[in-house]
N, C-alpha and C positions, 0 to 999 in steps of 0.2 A: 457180809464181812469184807472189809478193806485190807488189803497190806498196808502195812508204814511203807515209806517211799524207800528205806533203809533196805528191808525186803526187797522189793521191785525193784529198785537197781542194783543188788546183790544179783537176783536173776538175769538179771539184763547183761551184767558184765560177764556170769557165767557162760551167758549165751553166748557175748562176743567171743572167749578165750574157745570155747568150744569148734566153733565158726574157723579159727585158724587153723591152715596148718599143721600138720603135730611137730612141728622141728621150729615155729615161728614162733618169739617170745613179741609181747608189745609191753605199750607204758600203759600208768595209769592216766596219763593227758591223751592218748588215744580213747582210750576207753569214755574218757568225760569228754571231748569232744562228739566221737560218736552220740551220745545219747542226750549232750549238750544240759551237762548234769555239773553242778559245782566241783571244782579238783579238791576242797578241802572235803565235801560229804564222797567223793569217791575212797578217797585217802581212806579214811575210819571204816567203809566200807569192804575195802581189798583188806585194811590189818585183819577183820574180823574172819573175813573167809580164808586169808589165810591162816589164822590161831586154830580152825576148823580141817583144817586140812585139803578143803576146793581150792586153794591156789599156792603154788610157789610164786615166792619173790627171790629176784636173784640179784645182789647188787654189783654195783659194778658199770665200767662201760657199757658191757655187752649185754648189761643187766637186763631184769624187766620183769613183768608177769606172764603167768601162763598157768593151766590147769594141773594141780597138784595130784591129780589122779585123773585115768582116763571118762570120759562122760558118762562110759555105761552104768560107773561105780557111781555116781551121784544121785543119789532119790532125791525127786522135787519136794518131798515132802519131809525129809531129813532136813534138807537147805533150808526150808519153813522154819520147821522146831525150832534148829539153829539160831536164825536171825529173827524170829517173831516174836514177841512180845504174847504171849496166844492166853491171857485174861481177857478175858471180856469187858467184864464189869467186875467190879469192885464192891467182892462180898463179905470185909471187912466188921466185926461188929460195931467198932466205933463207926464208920462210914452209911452204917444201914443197921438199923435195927430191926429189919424182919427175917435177920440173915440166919436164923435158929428155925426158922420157919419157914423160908424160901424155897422154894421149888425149882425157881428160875436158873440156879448155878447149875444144877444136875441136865437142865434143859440143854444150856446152854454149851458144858462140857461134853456129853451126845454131842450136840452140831461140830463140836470143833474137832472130834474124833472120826466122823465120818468124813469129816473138810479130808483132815490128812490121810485118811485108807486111802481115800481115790486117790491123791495128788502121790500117795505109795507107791503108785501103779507104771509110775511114771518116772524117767531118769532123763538127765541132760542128751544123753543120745537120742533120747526120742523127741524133745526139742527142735534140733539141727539136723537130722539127716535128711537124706534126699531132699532135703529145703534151699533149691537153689534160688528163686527170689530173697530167701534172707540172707546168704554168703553174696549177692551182690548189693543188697543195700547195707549192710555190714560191710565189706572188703570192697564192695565196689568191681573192679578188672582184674584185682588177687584172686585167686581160686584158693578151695579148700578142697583138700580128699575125704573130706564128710569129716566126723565125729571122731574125737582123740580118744 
């Protein structure tokens, strides 16, 4: 199973917001430079995690993004559900006609269920903490006090 890139850089960006500070807001052109990701697929990306409730946006000057809740509250596997697209395949009767008969959706729905138990197990703080290799390739000479 693959993420959509939608996915993975929904993670990636939690990661960074996580990575800050808790008093430091940033933009969304930080964030897509960091990861060196398009600013219009970042865009569509932070509206949706914020309509989800992982990020405030603040506008304004002094505006910007940042974690709409602390990291520990974030299951990676919630953030999934959220953002993934989690069909497999397309068991449609017009699309497939063995779909009355198939075995393969029940197979498949198992695997996508066991994907998210494990990834359950796991929240944005466990991501970032005592991870200071990635608060310097993220922030660089900024410091973080671990996990918002």
């Amino acid at each position: 199973m693959q993420l959509t890139s939608f996915t993975d850089y929904g993670l990636r960006a939690l990661i960074y917001l996580a990575a800050l500070p808790p008093d430091k807001m940033t933009s969304i052109s930080e964030v897509t430079e960091t990861y060196g990701v398009s600013r219009n697929h970042m865009v569509k990306i932070i509206h949706q995690l914020s309509r989800t409730g992982y990020v405030d946006t603040v506008r304004g000057k002094h505006g910007g993004i940042r974690l709409g809740k602390p990291a520990r509250q974030i299951g990676i596997g919630q953030v999934i559900r959220d953002l993934e697209p989690l069909q497999l395949v397309n068991c449609h009767g017009d699309f497939c006609h063995i779909t009355p008969a198939c075995r393969l959706k029940t197979v498949l729905r198992d695997a996508v269920t066991a994907f998210l138990q494990e990834l359950d197990r796991y929240t944005l703080a466990d991501l970032v903490a005592d991870n200071a290799p990635l608060y310097t390739l993220l922030l660089g000479d900024k410091t973080s006090s671990g996990p918002r």
